[in-house]
N, C-alpha and C positions, 0 to 999 in steps of 0.2 A: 061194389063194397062201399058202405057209408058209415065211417064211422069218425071219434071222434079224434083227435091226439092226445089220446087217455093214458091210462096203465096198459092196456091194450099194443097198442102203436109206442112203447115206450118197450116193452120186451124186442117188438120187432127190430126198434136202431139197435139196441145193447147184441144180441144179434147175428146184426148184421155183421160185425168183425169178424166172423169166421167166413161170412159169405160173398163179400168184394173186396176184404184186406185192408177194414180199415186201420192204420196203425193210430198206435197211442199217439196224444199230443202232450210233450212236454216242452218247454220253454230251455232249450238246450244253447248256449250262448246271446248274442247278440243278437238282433232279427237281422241288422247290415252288415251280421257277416254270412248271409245267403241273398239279401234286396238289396241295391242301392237309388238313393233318390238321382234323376237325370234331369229333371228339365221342372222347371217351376221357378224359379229364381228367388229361391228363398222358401217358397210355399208349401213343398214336402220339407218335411225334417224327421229325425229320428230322438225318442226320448231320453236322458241323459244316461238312463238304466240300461238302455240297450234294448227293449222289450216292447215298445211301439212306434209305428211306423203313421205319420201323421200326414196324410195328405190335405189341402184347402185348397177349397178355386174363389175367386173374386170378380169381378167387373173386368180386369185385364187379363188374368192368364188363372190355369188350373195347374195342376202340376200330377205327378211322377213318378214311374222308380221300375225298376228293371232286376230279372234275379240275375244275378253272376255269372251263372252257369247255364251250357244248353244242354237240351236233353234230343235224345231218340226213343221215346218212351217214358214214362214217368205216371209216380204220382204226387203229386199235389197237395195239400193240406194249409188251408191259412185262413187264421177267424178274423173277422169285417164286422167291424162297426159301424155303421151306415147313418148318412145327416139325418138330424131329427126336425122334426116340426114343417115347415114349409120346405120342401125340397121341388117341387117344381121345376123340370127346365134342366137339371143336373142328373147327370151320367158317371155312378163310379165303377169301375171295373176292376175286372181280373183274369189276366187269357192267356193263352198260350200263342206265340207267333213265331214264323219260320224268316230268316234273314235274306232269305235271297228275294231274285225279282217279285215284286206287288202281281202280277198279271200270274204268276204262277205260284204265289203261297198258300200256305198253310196256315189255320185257326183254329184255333176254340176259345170260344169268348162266352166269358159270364159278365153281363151288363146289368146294373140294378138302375133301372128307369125309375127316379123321383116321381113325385107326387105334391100336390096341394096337403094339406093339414090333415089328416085323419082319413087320407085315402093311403089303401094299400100298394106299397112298392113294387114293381113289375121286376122279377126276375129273366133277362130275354139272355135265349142260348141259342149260338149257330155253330157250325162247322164249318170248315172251308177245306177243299182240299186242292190244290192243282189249280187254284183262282177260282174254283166252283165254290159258293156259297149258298145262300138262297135255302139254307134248311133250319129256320126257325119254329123255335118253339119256348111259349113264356108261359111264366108261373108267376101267381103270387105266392107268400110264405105262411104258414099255418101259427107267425108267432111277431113279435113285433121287432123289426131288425134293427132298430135305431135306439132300443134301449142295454142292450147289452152285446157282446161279442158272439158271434155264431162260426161256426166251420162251415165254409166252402171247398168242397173237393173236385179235383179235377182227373180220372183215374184214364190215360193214355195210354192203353198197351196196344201188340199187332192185332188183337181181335177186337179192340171194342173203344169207344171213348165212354166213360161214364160219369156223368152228373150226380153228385149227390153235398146235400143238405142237412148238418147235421148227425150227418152218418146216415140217412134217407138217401138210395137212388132218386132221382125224378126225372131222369132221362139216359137211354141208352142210346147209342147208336154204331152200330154192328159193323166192321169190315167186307164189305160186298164188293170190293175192286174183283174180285174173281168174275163178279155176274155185270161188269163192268160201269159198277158205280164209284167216282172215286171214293179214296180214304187215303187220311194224312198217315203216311208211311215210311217215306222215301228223305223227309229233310228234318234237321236237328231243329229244334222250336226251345225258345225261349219264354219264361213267367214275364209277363207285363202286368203292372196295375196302374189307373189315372182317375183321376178326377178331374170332369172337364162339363163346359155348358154346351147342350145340343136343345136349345128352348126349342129353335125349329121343328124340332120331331118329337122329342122324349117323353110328352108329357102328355096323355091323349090327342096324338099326330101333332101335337104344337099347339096347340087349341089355348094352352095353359104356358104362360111365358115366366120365366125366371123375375123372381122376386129379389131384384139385388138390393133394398133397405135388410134382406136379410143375412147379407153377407157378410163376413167368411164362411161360404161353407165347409165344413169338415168331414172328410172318415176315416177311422183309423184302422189299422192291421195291425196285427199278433202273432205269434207261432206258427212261424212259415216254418215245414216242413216238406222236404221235398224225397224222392226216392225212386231210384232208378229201375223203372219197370221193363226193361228189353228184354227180349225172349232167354238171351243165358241166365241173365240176375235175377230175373222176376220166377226162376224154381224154386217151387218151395213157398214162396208168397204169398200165392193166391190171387196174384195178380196177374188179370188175362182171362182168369178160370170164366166159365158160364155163371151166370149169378142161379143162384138156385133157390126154391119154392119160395123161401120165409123171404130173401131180395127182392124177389119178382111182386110178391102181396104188398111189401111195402112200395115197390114202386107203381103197384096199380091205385093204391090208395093216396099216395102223393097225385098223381094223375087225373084221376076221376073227380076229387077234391079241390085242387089248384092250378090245374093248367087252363088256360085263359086262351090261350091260342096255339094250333099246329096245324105245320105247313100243310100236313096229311092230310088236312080235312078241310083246306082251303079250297072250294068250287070255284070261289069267282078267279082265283089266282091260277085256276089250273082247269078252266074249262073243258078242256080234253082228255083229263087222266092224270092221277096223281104222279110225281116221280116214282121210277121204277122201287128205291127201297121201301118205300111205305107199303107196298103187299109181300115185302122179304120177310121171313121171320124172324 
């Protein structure tokens, strides 16, 4: 399917809300009273309305912010304003992480990989489960993210982790621990977001290094919403359910269109056969 983000692909997000749950966004209190800024010393701040969340990184330090609460399931919902112009070299995220030991956690991370001037930002998404990672897959975005606010969602129930854009899936990935592949299941994970320099890798493998005459880099966050998807709460939601036809089109058309890289179809990375999920249904 080739088409374009027309009228077309504009019925298919509106939608979509009957078919992965997406919920309304409204701007319901303070954003810090679900995120708090942790670490940046000074560099995250919250706006005096209560309604954006301001991260910048500089030459010494990036900065921060953590949600409140942990979850056993969930969904996610928070719009991202992403640096503009030279962003090179800068890594701002949005993920989910589990608190116990590093060698045995849990992830799901949304990483927006910078860019030189007028090249497109690299959306990178992994999974972790049980210290297993190693299942990536990036996108670019069909729109420009650094001039206005977008929704990033994160949709974590027992069946599925779901990526979506917009209210666009662009990536599933299915619970296979039965056919013995892991899946984040077993530990409570918490929202993280940062802004941080990775010039080393971020930017076409490093190739491209941070431009600090261009610094403070900034991005902001909005309307975090969050909502607790575990098997009792998430009845009735729609969250968990199979995505169905009109989900599935839009996520083939996200796919076919803007993924740049997966792990699935990496040969040099996997000389011998892909991992076992990539032939699951």
């Amino acid at each position: 399917m080739a088409f374009s983000f027309s009228s077309r692909a504009c019925v298919l997000v509106l939608l979509l809300g009957l078919c992965v749950g997406v919920p309304a966004l409204a701007a319901a209190g303070r954003i810090d009273d679900g995120l708090e800024v942790t670490w940046g010393n000074g560099r995250g701040s919250v706006s005096p309305d209560g309604q954006v969340l301001t991260l910048s990184l500089d030459h010494t330090s990036g900065s921060g912010f953590r949600c409140k609460d942990t979850y056993l399931f969930a969904r996610v919902d928070l719009q991202i304003k992403l640096i503009p112009n030279n962003s090179a070299g800068t890594v701002t995220t949005c993920y989910f992480m589990s608190e116990g030991p590093w060698e045995v956690h849990d992830e799901i991370d949304l990483e927006f990989l910078g860019n030189v001037t007028g090249q497109p930002y690299t959306l990178h998404t992994n999974v972790f489960a049980n210290g297993t990672g190693g299942k990536e897959q990036q996108f670019h975005l069909w729109f420009d993210p650094t001039t206005d606010f977008h929704t990033y969602s994160i949709e974590w129930t027992e069946q599925h982790v779901v990526v979506l854009v917009d209210g666009t899936p662009i990536r599933e990935f299915k619970n296979h621990a039965g056919q013995g592949v892991p899946y984040p299941s077993s530990q409570r994970m918490r929202l993280y977001g940062s802004l941080w320099d990775a010039e080393d890798w971020a930017t076409q493998g490093g190739l491209v290094k941070t431009d600090w005459s261009q610094a403070p880099f900034v991005a902001q966050y909005r309307n975090f919403t969050a909502a607790d998807a575990s098997p009792a709460a998430a009845v009735g939601s729609g969250y968990g359910q199979a995505m169905d036809a009109t989900a599935q089109q839009a996520m083939k058309w996200a796919r076919d269109n803007y993924m740049v890289y997966d792990y699935c179809t990496d040969t040099k990375r996997f000389p011998q056969g892909y991992p076992p999920e990539c032939y699951m249904a």
